[in-house]
PDB file of N, CA, C and O in Angstrom:
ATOM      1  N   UNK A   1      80.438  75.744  70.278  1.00  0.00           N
ATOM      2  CA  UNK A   1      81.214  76.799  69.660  1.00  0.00           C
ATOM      3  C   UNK A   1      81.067  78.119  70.424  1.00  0.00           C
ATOM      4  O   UNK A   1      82.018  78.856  70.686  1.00  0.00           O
ATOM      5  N   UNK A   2      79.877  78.335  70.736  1.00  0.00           N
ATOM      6  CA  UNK A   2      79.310  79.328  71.738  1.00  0.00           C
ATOM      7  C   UNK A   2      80.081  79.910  72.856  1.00  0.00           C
ATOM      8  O   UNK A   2      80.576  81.018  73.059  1.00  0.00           O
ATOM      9  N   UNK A   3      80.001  78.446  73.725  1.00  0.00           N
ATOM     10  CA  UNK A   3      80.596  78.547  74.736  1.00  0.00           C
ATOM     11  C   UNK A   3      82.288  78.390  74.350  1.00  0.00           C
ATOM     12  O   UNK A   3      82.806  79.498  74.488  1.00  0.00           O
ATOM     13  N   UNK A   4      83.029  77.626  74.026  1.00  0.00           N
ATOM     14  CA  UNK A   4      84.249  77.963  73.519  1.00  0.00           C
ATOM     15  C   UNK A   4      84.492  79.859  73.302  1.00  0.00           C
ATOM     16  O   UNK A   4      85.059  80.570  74.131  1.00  0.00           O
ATOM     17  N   UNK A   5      83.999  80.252  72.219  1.00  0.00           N
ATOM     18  CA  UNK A   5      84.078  81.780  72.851  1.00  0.00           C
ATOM     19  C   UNK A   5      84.233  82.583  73.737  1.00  0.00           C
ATOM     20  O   UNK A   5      85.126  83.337  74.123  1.00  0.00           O
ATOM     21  N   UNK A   6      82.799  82.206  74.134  1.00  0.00           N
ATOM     22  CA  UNK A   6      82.885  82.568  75.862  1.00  0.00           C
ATOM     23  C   UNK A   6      84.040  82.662  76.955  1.00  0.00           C
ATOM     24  O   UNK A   6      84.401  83.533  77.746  1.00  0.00           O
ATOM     25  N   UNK A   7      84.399  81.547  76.684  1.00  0.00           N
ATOM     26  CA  UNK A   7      85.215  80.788  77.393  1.00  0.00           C
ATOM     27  C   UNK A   7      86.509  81.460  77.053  1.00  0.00           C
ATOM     28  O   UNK A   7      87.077  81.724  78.112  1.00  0.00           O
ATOM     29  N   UNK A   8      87.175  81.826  76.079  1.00  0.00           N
ATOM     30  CA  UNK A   8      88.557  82.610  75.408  1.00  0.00           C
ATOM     31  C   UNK A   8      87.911  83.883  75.591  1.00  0.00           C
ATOM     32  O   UNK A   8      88.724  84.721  75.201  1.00  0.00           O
ATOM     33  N   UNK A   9      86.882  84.443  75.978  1.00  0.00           N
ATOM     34  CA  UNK A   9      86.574  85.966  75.736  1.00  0.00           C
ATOM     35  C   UNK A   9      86.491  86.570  77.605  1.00  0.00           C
ATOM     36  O   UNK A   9      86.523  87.644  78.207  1.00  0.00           O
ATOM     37  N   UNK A  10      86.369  85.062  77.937  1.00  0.00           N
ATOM     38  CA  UNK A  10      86.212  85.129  79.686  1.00  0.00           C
ATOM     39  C   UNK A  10      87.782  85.306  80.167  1.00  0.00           C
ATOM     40  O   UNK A  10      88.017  86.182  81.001  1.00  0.00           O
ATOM     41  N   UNK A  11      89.179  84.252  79.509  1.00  0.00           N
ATOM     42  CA  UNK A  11      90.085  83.904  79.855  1.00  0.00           C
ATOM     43  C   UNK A  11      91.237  85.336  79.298  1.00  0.00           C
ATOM     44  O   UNK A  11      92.245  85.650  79.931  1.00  0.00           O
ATOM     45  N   UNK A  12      90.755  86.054  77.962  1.00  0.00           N
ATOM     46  CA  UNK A  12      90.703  87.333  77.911  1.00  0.00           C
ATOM     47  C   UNK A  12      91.168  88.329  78.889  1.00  0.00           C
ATOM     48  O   UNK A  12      92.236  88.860  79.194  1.00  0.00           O
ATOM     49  N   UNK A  13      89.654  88.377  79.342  1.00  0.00           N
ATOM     50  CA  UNK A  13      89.023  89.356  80.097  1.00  0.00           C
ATOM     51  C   UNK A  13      89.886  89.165  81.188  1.00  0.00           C
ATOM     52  O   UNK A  13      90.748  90.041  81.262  1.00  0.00           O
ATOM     53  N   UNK A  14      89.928  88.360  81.999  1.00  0.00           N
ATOM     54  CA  UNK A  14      90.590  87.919  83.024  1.00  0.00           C
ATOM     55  C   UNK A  14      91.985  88.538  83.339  1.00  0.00           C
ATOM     56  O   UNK A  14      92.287  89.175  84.349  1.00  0.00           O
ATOM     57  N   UNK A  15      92.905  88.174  82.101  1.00  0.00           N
ATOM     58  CA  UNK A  15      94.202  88.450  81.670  1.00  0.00           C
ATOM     59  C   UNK A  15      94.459  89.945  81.920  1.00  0.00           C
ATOM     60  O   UNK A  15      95.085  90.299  82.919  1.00  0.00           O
ATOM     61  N   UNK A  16      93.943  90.899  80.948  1.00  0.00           N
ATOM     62  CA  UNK A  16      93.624  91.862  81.021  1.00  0.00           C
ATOM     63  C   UNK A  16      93.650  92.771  82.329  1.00  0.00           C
ATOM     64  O   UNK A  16      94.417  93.644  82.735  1.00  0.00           O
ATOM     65  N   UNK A  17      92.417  92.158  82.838  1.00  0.00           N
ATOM     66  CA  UNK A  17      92.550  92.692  84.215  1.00  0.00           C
ATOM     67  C   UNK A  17      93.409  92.410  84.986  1.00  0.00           C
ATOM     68  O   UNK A  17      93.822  93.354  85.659  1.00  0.00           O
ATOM     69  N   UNK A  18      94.073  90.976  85.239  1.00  0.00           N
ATOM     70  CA  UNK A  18      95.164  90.968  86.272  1.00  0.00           C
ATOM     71  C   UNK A  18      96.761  91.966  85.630  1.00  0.00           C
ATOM     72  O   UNK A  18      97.778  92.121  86.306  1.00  0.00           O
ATOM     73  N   UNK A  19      96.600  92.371  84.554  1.00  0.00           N
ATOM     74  CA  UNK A  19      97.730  93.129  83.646  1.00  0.00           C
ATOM     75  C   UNK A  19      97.298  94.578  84.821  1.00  0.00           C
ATOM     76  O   UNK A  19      97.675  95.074  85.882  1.00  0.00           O
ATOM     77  N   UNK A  20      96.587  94.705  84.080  1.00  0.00           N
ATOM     78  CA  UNK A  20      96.007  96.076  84.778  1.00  0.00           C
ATOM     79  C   UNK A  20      96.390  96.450  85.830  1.00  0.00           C
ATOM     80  O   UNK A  20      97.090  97.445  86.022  1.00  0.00           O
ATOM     81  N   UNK A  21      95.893  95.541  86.809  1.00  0.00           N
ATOM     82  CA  UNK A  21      96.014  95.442  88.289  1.00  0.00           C
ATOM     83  C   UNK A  21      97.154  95.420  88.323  1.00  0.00           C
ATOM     84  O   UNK A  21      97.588  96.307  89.059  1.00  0.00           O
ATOM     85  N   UNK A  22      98.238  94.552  87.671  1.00  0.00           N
ATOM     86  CA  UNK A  22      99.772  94.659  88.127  1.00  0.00           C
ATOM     87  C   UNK A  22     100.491  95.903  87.910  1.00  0.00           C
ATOM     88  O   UNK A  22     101.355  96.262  88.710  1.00  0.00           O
ATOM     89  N   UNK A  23     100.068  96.862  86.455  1.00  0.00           N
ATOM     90  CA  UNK A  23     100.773  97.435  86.308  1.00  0.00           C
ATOM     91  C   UNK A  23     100.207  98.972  87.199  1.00  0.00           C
ATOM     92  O   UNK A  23     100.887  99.997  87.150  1.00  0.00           O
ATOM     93  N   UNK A  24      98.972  98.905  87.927  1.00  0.00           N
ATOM     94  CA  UNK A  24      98.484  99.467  88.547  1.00  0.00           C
ATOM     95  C   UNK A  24      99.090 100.138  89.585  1.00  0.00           C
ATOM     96  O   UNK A  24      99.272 101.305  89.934  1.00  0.00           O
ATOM     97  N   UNK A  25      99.477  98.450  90.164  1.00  0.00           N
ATOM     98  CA  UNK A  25     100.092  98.663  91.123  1.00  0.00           C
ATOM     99  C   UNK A  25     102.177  99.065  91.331  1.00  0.00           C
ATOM    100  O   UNK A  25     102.949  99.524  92.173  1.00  0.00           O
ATOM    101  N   UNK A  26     102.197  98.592  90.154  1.00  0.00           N
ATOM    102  CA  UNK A  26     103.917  98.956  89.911  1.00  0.00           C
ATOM    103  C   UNK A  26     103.898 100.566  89.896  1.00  0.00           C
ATOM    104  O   UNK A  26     104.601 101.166  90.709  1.00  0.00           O
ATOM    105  N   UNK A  27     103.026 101.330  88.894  1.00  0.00           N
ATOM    106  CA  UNK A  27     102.763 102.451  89.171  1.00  0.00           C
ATOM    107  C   UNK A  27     102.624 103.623  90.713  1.00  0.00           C
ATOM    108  O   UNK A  27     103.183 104.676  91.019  1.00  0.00           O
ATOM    109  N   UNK A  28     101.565 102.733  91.380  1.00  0.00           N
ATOM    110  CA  UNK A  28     101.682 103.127  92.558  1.00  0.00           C
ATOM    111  C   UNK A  28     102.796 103.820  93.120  1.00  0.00           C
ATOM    112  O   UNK A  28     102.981 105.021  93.313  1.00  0.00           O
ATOM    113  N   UNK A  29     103.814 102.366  93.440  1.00  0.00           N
ATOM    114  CA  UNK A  29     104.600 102.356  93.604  1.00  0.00           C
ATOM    115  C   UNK A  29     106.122 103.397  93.768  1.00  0.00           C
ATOM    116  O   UNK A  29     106.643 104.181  94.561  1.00  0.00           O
ATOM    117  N   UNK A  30     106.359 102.772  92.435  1.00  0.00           N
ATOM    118  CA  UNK A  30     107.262 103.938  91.778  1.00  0.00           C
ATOM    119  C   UNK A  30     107.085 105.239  92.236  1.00  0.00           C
ATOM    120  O   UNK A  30     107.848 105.855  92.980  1.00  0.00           O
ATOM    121  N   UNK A  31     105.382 105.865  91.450  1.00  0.00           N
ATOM    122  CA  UNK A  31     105.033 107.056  91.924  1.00  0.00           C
ATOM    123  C   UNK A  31     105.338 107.391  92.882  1.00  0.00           C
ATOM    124  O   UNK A  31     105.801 108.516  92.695  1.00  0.00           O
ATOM    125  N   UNK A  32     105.410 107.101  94.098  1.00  0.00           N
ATOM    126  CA  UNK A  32     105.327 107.759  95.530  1.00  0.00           C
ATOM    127  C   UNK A  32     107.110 107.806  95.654  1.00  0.00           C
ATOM    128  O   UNK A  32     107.628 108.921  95.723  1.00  0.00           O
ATOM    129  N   UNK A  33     107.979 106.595  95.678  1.00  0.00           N
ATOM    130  CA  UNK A  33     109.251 106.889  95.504  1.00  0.00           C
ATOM    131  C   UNK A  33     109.792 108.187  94.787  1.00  0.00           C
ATOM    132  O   UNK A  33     110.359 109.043  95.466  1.00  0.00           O
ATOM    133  N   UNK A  34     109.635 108.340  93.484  1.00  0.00           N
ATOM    134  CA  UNK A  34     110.218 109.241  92.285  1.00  0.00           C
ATOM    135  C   UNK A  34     109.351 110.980  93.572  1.00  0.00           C
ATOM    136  O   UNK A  34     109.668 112.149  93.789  1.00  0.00           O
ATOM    137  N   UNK A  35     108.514 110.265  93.902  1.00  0.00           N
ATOM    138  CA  UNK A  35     107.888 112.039  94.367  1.00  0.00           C
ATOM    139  C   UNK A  35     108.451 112.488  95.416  1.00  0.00           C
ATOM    140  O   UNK A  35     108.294 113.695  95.596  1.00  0.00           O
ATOM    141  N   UNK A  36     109.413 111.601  96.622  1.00  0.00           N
ATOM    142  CA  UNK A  36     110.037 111.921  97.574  1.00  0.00           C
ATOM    143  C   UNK A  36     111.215 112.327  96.935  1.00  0.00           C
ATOM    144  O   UNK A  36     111.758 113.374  97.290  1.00  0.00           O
ATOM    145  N   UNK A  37     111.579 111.787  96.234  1.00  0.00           N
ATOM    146  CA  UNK A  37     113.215 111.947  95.513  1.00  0.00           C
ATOM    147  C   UNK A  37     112.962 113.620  95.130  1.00  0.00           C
ATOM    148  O   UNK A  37     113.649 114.577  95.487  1.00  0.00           O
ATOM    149  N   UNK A  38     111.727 113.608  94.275  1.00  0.00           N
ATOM    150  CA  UNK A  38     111.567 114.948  93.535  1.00  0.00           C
ATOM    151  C   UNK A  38     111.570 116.098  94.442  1.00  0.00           C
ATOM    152  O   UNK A  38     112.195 117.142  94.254  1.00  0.00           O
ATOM    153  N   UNK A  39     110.789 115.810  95.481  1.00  0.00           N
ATOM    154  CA  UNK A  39     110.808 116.685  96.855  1.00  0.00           C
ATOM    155  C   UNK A  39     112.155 117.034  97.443  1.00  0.00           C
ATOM    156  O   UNK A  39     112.634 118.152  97.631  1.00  0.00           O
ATOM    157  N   UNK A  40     112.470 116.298  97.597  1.00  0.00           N
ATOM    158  CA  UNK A  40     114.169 116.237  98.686  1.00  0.00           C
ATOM    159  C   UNK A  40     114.999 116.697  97.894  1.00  0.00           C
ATOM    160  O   UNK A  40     116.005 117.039  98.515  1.00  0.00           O
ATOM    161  N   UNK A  41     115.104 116.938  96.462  1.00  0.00           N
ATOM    162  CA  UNK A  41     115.765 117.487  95.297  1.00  0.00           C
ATOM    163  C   UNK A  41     115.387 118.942  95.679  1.00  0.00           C
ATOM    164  O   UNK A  41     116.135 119.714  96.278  1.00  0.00           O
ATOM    165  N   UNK A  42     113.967 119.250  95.198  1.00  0.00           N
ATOM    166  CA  UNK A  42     113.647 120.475  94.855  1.00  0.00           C
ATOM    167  C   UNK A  42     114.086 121.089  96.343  1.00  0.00           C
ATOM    168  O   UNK A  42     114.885 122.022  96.267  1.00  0.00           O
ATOM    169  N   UNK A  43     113.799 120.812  97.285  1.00  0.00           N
ATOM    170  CA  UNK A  43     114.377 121.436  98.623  1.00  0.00           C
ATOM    171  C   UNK A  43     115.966 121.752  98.610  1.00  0.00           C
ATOM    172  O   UNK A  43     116.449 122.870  98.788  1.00  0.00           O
ATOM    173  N   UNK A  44     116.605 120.694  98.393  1.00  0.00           N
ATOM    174  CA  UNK A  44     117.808 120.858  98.212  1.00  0.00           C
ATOM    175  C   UNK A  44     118.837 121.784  97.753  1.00  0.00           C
ATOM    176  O   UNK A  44     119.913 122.161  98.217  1.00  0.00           O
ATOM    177  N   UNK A  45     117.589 122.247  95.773  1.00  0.00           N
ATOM    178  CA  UNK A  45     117.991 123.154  95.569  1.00  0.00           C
ATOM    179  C   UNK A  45     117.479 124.494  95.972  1.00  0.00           C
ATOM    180  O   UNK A  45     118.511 125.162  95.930  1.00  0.00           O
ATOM    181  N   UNK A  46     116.796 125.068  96.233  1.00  0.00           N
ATOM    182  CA  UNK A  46     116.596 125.803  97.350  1.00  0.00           C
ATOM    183  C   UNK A  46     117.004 126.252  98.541  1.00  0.00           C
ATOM    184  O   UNK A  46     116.681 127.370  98.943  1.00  0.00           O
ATOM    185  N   UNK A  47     117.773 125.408  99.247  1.00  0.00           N
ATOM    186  CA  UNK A  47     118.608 125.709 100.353  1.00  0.00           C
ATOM    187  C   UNK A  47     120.075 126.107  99.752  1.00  0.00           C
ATOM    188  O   UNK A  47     120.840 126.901 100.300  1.00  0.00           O
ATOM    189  N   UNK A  48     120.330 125.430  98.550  1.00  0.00           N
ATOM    190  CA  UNK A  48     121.508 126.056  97.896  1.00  0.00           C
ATOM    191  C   UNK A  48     121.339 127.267  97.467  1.00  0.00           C
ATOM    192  O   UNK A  48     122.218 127.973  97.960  1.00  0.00           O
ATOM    193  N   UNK A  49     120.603 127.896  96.752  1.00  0.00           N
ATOM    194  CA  UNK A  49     120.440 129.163  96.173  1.00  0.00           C
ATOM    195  C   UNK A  49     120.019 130.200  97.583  1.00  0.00           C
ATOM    196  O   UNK A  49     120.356 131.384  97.591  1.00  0.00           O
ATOM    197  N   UNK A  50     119.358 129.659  98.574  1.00  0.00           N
ATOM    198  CA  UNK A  50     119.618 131.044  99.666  1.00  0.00           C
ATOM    199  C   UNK A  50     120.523 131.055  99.952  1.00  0.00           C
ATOM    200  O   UNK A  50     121.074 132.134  99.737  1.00  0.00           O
ATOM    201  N   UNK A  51     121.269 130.134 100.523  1.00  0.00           N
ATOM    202  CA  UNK A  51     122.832 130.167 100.822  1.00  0.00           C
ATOM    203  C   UNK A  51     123.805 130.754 100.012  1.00  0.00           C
ATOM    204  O   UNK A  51     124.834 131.352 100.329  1.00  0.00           O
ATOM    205  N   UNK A  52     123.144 130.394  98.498  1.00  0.00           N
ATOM    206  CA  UNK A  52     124.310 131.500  97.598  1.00  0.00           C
ATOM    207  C   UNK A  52     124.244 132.642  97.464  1.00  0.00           C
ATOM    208  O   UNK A  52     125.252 133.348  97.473  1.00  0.00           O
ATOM    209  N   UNK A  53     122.716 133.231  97.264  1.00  0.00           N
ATOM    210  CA  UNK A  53     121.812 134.188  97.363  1.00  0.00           C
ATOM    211  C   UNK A  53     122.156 135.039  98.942  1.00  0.00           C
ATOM    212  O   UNK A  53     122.044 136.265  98.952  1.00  0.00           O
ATOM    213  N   UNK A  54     122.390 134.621  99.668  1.00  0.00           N
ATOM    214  CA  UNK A  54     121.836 135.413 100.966  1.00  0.00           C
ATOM    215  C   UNK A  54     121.555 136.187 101.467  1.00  0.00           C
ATOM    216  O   UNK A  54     120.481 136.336 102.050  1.00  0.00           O
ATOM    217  N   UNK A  55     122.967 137.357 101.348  1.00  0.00           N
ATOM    218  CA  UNK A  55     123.041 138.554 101.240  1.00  0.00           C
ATOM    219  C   UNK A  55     121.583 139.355 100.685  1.00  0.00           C
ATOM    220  O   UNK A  55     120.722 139.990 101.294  1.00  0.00           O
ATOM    221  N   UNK A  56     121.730 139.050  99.454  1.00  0.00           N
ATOM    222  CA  UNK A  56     120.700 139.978  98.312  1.00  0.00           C
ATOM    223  C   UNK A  56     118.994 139.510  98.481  1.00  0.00           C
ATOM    224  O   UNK A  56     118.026 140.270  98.496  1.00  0.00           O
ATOM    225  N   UNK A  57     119.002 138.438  98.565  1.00  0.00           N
ATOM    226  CA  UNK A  57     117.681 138.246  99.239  1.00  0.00           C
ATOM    227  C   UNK A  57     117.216 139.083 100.830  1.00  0.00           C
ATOM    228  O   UNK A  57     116.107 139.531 101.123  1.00  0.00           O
ATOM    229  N   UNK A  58     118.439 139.088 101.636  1.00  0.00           N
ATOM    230  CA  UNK A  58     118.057 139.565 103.030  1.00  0.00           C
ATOM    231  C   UNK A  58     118.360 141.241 102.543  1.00  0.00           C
ATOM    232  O   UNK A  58     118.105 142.123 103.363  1.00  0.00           O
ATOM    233  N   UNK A  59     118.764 141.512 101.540  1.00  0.00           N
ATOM    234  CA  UNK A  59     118.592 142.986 101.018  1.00  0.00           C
ATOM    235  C   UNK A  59     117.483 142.909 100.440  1.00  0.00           C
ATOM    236  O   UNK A  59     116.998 144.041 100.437  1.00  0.00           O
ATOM    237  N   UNK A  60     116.783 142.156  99.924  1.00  0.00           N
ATOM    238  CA  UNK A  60     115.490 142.167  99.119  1.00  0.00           C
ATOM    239  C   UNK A  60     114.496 142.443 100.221  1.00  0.00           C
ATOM    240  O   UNK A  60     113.889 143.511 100.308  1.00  0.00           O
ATOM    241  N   UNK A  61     114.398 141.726 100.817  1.00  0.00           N
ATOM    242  CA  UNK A  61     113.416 141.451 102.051  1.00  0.00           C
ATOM    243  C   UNK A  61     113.202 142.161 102.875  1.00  0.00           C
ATOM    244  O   UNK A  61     112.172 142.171 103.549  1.00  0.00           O
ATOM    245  N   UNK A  62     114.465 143.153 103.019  1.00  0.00           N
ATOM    246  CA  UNK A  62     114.032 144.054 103.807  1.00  0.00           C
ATOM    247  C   UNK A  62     113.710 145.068 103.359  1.00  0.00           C
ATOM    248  O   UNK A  62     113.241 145.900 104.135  1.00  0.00           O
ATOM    249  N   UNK A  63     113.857 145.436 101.732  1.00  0.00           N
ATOM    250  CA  UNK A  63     113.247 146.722 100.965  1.00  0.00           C
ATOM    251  C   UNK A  63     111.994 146.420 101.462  1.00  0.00           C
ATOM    252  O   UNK A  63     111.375 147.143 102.243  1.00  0.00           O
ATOM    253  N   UNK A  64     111.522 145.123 100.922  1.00  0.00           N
ATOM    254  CA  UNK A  64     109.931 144.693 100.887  1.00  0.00           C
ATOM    255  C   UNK A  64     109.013 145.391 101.954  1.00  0.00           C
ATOM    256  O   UNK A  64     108.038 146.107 101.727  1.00  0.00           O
ATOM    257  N   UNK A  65     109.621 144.967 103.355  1.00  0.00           N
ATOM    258  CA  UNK A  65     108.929 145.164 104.211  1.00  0.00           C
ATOM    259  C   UNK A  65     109.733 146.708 104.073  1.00  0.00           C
ATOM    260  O   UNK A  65     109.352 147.050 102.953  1.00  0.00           O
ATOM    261  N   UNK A  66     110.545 147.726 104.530  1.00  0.00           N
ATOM    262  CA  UNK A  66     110.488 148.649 105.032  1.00  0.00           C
ATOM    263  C   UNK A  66     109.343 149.377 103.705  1.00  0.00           C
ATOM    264  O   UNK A  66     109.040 150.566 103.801  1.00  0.00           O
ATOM    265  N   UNK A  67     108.852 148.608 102.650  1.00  0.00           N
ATOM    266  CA  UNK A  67     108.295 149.481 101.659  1.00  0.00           C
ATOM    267  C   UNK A  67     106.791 149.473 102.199  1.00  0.00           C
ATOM    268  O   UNK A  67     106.128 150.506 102.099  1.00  0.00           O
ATOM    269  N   UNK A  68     106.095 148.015 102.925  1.00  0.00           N
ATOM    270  CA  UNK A  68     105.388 147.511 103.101  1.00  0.00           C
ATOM    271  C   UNK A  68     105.208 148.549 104.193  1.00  0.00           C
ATOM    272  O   UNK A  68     104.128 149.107 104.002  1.00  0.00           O
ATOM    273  N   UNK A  69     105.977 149.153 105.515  1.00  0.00           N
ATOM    274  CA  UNK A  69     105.720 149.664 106.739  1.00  0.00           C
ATOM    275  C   UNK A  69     105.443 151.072 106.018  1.00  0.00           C
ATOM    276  O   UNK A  69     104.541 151.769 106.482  1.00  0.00           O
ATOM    277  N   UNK A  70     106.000 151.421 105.170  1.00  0.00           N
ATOM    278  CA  UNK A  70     105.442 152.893 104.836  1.00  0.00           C
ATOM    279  C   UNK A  70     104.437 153.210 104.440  1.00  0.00           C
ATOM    280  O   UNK A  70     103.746 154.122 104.895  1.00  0.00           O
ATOM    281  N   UNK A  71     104.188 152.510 103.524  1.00  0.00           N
ATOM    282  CA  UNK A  71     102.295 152.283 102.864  1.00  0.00           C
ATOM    283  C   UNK A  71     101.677 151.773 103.920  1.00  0.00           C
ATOM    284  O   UNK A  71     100.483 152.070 103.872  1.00  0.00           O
ATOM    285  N   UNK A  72     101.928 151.188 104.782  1.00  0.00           N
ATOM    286  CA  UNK A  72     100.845 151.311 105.901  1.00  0.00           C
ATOM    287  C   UNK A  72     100.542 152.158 106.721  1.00  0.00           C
ATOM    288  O   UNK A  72      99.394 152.379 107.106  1.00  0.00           O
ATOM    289  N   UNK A  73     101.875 152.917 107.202  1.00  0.00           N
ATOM    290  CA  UNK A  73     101.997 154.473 107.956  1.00  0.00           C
ATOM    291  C   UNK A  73     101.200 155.340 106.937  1.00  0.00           C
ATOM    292  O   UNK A  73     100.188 155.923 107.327  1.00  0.00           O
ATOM    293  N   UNK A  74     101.544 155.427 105.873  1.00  0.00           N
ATOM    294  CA  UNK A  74     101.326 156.644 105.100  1.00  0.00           C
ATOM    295  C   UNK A  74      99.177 156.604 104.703  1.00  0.00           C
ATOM    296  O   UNK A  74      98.368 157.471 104.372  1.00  0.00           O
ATOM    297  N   UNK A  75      99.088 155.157 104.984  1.00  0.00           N
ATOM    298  CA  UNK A  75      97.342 154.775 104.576  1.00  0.00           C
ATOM    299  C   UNK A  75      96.950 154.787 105.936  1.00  0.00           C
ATOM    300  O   UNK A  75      95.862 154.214 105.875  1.00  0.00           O
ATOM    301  N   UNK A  76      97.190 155.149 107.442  1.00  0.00           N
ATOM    302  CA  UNK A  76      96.249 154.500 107.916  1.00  0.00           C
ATOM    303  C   UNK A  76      95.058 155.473 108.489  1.00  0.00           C
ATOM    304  O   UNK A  76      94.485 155.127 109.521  1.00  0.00           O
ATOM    305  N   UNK A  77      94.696 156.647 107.848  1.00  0.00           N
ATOM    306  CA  UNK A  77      94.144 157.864 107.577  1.00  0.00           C
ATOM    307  C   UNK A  77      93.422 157.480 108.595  1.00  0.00           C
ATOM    308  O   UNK A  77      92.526 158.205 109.025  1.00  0.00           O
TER     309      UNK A  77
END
């Protein structure tokens, strides 16, 4: 009776783990796909919005820095 247990608690165990392992690995998987997709997306949109943006960003950018060159002229005591 003992071993009968054993034996269903071994065949169990076993199960279990090869589940595991499979869905382990389906995970893997997937994961790395869905994260290139997510990448090549998020870039995507990004290159759209400077392009729509352009103008006002390259007006932004250059407040930045001409603000950036003055506080450095004006600090370098």
């Amino acid at each position: 009776m003992l071993e009968e247990v054993r034996g269903f608690m071994d065949r169990c165990m076993l199960m279990m783990m090869s589940k595991a392992h499979q869905a382990a690995e389906e995970f893997k998987e997937e994961k790395g796909a869905s994260d290139i997709v997510a990448i090549i997306v998020i870039i995507a949109i990004i290159l759209v919005i400077a392009v729509i943006f352009r103008d006002s960003l390259k007006k932004v950018v250059e407040a930045v820095f001409t603000n950036l060159s003055d506080f450095v002229d004006n600090n370098k005591g």
